[in-house]
GUGUVO-160083 format. One line per 10 residues: number of its first residue (from 1); their letters; for each residue x, y, z of N, C-alpha, C. Coordinates in nm, 4 decimals, padded with zeros to 6 digits, always signed. Example, Ala and Ser with C-alpha at 12.3 -4.5 7.8 and 13.67 -1.06 7.14 Angstrom:
# residues 2
1	as	+01.3190/-00.5690/+00.7800/+01.2300/-00.4500/+00.7800/+01.3200/-00.3300/+00.7800; +01.2850/-00.2250/+00.7080/+01.3670/-00.1060/+00.7140/+01.2900/+00.0030/+00.7870
//
This chain:
# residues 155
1	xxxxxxxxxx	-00.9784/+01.5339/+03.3071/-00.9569/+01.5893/+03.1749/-01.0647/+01.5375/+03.0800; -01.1219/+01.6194/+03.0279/-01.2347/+01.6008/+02.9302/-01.1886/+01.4971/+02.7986; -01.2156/+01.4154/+02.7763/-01.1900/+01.3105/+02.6217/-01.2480/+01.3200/+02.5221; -01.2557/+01.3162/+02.4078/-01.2844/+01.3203/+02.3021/-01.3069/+01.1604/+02.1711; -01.4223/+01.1347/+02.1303/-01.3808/+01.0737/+02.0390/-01.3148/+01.0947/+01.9022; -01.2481/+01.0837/+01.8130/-01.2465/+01.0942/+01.6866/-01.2740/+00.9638/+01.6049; -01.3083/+01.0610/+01.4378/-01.3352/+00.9622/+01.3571/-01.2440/+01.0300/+01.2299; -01.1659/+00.9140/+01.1855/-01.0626/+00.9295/+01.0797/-01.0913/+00.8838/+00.9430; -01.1030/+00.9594/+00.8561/-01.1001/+00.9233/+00.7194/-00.9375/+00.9356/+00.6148; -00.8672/+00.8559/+00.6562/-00.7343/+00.8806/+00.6485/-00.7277/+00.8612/+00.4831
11	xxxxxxxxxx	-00.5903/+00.9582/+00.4450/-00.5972/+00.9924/+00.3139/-00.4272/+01.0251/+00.3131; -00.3464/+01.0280/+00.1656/-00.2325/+01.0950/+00.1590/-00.3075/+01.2476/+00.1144; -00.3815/+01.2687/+00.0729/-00.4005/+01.4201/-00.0439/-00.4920/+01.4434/+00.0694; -00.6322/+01.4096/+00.1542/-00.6930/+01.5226/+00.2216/-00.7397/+01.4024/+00.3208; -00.7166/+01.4167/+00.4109/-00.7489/+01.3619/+00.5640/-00.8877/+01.4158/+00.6684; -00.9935/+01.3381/+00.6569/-01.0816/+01.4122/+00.6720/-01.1060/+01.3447/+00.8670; -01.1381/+01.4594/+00.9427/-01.0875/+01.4468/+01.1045/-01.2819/+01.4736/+01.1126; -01.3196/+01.4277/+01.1999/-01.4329/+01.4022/+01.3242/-01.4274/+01.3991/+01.4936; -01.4682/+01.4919/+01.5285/-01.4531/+01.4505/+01.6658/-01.5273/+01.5069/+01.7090; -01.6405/+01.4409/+01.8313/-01.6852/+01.4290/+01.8934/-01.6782/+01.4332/+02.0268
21	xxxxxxxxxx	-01.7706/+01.4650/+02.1288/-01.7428/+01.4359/+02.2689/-01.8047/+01.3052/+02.2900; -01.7862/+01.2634/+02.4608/-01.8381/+01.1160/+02.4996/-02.0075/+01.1089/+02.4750; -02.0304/+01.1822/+02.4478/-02.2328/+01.1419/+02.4407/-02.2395/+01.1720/+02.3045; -02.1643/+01.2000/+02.2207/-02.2065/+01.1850/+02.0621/-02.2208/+01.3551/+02.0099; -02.2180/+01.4376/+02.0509/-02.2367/+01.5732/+02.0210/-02.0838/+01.6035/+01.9312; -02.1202/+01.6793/+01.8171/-02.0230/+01.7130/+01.7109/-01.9023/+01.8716/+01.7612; -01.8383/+01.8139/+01.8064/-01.7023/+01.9111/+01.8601/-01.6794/+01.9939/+01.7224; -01.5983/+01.9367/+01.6911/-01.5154/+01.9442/+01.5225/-01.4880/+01.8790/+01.4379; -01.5174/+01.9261/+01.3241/-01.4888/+01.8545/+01.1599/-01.4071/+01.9425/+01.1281; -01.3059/+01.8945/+01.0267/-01.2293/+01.9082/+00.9649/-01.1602/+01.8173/+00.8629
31	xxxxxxxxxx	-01.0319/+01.8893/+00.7768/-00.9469/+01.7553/+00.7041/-00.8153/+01.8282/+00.6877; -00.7527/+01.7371/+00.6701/-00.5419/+01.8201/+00.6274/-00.5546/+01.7664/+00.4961; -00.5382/+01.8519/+00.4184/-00.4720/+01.8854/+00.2997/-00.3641/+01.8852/+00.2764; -00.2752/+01.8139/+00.1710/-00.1762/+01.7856/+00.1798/-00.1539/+01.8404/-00.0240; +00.0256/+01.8714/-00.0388/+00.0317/+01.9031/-00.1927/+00.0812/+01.8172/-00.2546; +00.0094/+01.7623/-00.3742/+00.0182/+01.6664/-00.4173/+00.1998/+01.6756/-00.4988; +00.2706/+01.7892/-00.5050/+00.3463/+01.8353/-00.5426/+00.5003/+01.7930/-00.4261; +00.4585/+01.7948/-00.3533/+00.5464/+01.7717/-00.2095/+00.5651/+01.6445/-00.2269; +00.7376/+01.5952/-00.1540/+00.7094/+01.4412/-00.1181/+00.6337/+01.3950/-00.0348; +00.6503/+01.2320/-00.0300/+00.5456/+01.1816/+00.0864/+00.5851/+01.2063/+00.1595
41	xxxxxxxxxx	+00.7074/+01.1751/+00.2318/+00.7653/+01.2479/+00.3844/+00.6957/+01.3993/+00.4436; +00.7079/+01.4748/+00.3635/+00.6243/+01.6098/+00.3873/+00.4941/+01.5945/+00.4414; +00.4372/+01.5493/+00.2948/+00.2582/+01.5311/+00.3196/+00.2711/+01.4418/+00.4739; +00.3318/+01.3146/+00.5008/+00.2816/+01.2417/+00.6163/+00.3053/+01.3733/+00.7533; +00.4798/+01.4035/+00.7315/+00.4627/+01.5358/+00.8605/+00.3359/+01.5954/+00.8456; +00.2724/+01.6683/+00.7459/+00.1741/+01.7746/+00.7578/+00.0841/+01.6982/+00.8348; +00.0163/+01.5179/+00.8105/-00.0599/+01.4898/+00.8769/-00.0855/+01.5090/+01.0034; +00.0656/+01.4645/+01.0479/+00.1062/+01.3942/+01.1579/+00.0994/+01.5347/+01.2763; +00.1579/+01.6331/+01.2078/+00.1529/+01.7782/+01.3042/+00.0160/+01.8024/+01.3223; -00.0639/+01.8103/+01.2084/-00.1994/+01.8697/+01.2646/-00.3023/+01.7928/+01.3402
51	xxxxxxxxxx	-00.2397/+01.6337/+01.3689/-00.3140/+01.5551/+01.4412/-00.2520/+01.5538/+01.5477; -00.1100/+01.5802/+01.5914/-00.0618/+01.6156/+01.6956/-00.1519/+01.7516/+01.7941; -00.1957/+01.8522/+01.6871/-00.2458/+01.9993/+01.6990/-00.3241/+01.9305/+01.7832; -00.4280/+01.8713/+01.7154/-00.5548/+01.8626/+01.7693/-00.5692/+01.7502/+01.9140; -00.4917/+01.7107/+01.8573/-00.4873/+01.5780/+01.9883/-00.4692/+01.6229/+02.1460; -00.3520/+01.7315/+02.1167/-00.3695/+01.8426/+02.2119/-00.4379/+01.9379/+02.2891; -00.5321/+01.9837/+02.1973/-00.6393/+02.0362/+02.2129/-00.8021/+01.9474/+02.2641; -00.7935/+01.8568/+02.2026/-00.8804/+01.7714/+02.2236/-00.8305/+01.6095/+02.2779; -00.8186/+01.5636/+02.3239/-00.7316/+01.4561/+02.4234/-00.8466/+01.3275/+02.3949; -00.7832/+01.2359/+02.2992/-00.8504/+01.1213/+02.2235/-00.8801/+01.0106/+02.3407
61	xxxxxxxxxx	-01.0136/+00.9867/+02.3544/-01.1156/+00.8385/+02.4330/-01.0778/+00.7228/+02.3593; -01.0797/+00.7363/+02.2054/-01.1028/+00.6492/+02.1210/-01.0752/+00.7177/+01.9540; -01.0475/+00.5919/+01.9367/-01.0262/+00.6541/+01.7614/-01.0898/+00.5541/+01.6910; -01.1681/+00.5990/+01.6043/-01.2306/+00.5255/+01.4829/-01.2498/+00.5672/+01.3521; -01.1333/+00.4565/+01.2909/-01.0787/+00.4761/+01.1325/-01.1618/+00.3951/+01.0806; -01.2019/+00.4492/+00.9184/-01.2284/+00.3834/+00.8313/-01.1269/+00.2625/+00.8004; -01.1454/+00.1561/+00.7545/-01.0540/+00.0215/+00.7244/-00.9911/+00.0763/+00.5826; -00.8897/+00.0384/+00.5640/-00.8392/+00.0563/+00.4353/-00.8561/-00.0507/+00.3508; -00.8433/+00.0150/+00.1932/-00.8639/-00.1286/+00.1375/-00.8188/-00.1186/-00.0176; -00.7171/-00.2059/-00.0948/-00.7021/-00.1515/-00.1967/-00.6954/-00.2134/-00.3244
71	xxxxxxxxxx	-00.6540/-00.1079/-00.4346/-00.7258/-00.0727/-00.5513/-00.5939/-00.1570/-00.6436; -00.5189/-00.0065/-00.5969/-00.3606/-00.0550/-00.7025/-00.2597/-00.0700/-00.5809; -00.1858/-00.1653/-00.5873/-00.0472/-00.1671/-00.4516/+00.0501/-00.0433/-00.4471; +00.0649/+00.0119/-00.5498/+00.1473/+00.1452/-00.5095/+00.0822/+00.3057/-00.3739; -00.0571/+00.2598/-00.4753/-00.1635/+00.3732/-00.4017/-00.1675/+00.3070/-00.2425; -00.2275/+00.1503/-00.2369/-00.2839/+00.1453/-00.1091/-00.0955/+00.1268/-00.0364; -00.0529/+00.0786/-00.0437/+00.1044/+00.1169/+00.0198/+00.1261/+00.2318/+00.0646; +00.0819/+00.3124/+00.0122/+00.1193/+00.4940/+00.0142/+00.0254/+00.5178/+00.1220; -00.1353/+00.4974/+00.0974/-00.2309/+00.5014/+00.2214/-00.1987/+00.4553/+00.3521; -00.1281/+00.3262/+00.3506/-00.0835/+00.2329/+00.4977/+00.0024/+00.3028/+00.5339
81	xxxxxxxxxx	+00.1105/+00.4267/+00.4867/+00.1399/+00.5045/+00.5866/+00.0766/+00.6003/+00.6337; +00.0129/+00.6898/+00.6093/-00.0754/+00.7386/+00.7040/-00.1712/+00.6600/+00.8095; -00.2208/+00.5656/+00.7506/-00.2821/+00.4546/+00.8784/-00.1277/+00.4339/+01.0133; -00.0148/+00.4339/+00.9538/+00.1178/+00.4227/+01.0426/+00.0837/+00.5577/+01.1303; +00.0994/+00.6343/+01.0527/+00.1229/+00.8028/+01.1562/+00.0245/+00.8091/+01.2315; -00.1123/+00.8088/+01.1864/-00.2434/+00.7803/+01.2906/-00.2127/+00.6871/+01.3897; -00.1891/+00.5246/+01.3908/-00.1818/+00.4434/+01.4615/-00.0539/+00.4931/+01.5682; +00.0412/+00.5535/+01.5083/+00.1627/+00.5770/+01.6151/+00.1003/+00.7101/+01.7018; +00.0742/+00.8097/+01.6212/+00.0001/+00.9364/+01.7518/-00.1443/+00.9295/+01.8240; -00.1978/+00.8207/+01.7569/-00.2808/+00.7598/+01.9000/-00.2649/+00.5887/+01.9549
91	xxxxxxxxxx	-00.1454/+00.5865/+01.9671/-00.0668/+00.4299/+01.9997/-00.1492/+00.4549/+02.1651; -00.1867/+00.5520/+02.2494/-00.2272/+00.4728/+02.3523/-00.3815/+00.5025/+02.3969; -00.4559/+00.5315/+02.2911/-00.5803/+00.4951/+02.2727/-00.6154/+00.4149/+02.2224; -00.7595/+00.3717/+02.2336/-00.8573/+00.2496/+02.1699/-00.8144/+00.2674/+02.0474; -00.8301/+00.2304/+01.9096/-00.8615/+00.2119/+01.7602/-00.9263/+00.1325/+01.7042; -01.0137/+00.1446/+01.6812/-01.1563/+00.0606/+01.6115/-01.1543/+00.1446/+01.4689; -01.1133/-00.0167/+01.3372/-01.1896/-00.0065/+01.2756/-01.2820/-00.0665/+01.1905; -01.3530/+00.0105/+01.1078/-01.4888/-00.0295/+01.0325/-01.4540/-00.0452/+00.8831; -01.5248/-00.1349/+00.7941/-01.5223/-00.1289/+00.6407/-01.5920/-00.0294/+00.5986; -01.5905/+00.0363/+00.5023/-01.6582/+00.1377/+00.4519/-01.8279/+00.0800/+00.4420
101	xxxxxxxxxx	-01.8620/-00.0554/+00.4135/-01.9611/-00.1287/+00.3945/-02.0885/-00.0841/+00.4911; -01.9905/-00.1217/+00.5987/-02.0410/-00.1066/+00.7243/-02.0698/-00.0210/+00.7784; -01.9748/+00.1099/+00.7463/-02.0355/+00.2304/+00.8039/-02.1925/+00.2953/+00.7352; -02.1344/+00.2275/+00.5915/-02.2689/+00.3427/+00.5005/-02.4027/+00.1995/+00.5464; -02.3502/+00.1226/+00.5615/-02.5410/+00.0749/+00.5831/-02.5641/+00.0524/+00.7456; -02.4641/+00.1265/+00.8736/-02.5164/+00.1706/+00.9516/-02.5748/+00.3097/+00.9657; -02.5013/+00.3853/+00.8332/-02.5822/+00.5178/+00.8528/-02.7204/+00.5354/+00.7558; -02.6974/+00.4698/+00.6842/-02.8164/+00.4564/+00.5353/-02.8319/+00.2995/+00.5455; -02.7585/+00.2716/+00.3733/-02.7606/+00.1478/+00.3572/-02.6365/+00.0863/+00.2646; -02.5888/-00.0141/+00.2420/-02.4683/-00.0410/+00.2247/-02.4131/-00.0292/+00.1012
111	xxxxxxxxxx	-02.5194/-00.0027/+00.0234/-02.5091/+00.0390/-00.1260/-02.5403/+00.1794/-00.1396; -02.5236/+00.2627/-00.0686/-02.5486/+00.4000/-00.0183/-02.3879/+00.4776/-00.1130; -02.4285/+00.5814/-00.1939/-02.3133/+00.6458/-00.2175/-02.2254/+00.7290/-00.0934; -02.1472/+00.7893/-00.1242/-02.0804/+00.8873/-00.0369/-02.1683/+01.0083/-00.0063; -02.2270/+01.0457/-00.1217/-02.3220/+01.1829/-00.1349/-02.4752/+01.1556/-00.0715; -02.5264/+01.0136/-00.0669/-02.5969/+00.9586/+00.0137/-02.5863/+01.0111/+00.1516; -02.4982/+00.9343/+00.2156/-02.4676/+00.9050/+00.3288/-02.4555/+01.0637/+00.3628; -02.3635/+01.1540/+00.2718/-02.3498/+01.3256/+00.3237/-02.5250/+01.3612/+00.3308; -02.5715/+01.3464/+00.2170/-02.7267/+01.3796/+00.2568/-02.7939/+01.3955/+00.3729; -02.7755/+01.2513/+00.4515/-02.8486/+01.2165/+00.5433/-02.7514/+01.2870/+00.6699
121	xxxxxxxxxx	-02.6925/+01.2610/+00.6476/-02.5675/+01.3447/+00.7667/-02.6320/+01.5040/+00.8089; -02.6978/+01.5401/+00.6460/-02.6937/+01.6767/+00.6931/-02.8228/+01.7020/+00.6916; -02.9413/+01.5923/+00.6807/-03.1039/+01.6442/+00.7204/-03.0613/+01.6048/+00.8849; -03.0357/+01.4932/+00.8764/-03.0119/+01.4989/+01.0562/-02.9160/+01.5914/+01.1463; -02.8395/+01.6662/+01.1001/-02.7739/+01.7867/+01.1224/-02.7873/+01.9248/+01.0503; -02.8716/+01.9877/+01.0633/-02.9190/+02.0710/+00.9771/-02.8017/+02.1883/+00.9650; -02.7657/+02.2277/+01.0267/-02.6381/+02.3162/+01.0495/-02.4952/+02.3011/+01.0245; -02.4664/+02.1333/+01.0015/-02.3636/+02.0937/+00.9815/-02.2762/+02.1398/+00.8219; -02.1793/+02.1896/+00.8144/-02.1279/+02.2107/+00.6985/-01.9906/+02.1281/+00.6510; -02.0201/+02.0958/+00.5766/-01.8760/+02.0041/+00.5429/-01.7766/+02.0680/+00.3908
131	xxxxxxxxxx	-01.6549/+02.0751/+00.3892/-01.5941/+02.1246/+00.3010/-01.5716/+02.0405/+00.1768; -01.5991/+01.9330/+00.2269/-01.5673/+01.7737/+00.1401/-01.5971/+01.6458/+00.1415; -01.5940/+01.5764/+00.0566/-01.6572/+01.4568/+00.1413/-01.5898/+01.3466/+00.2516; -01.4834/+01.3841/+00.2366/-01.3536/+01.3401/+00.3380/-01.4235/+01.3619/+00.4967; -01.4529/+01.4971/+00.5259/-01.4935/+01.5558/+00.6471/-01.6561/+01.4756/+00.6219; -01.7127/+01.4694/+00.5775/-01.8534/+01.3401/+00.5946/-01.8130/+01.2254/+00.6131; -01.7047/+01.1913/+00.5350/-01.6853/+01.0735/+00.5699/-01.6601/+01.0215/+00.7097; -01.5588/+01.1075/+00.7653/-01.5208/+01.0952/+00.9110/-01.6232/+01.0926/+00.9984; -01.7242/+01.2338/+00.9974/-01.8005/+01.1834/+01.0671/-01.9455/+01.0799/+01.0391; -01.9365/+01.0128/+00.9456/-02.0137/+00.8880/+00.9264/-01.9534/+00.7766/+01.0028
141	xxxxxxxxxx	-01.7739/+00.7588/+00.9555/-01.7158/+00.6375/+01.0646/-01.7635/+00.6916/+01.2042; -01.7872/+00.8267/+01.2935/-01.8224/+00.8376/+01.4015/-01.9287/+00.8157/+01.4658; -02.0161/+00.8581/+01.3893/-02.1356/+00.7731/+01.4098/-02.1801/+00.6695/+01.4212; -02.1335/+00.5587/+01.3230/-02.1243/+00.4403/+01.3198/-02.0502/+00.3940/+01.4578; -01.9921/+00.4203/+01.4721/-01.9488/+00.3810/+01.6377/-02.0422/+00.4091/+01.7565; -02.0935/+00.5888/+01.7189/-02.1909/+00.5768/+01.8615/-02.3083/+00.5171/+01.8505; -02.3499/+00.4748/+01.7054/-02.4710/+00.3973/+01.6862/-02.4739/+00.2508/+01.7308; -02.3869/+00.2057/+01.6817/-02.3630/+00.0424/+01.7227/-02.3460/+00.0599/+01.9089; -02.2784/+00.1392/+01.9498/-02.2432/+00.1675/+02.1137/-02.3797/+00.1723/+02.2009; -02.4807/+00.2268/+02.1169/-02.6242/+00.3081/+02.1386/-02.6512/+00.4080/+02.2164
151	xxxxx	-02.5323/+00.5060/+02.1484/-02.5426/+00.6178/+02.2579/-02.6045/+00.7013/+02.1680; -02.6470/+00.7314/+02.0342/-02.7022/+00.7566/+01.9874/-02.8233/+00.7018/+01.9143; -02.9485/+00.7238/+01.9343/-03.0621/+00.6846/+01.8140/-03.0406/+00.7230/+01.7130; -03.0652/+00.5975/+01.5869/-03.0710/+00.6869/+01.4825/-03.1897/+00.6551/+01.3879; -03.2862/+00.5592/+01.4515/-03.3822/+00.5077/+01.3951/-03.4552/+00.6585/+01.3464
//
């Protein structure tokens, strides 16, 4: 059965998904959208189904989340459940993760904005389209994995 990596930019409002195959080639981007109007119970199902969707479809090697990290305790509380729903629907894969630090100055540099880092994402992918920066983000944590791995150059 063919495996897949993903890369997670986990979110309550938009969840931005990466995945990759084993040599680094870009499968699918995406993100779940969630209504800010809905309870959290809802929004986490919506996550949780469409990562079920895909997980299905694409059968996870490895998962690599951005690290969480927080601001105000109500917000990052609210975030650590979705890190829950991720961690429970890929409970029997790898999970590696990275600080945001780390990803942007393995893809740029560590003082690199978000719109940075999308920049460079997309001279080195010329075709790549992203809806948001959620879906860059993800696949920046993915990269950052196959870069450090060295299955990709990125000099």
């Amino acid at each position: 059965m063919k495996k897949y990596i993903y890369g997670l930019d986990l979110s309550m409002s938009q969840t931005g998904v990466a995945i990759f195959d084993l040599q680094g080639n870009i499968v699918k981007v995406c993100s779940i959208a969630t209504k800010d109007k809905d309870t959290h119970g809802k929004r986490l199902k919506v996550i949780a189904d469409f990562l079920l969707e895909l997980k299905e479809m694409y059968p996870a090697e490895k998962v690599i989340i951005e690290r969480g990290f927080g601001h105000f305790n109500t917000s990052t509380a609210v975030i650590f459940r979705v890190h829950g729903i991720a961690n429970y629907i890929f409970w029997n894969e790898e999970q590696i993760y990275y600080p945001p630090k780390k990803i942007k100055s393995i893809i740029l540099n560590g003082k690199a904005s978000k719109k940075q880092v999308q920049d460079e994402i997309i001279r080195r992918y010329p075709g790549i389209k992203f809806e948001n920066e959620d879906e860059s983000d993800a696949v920046s944590i993915c990269l950052c994995w196959f870069i450090i791995n060295k299955i990709i150059d990125w000099r």
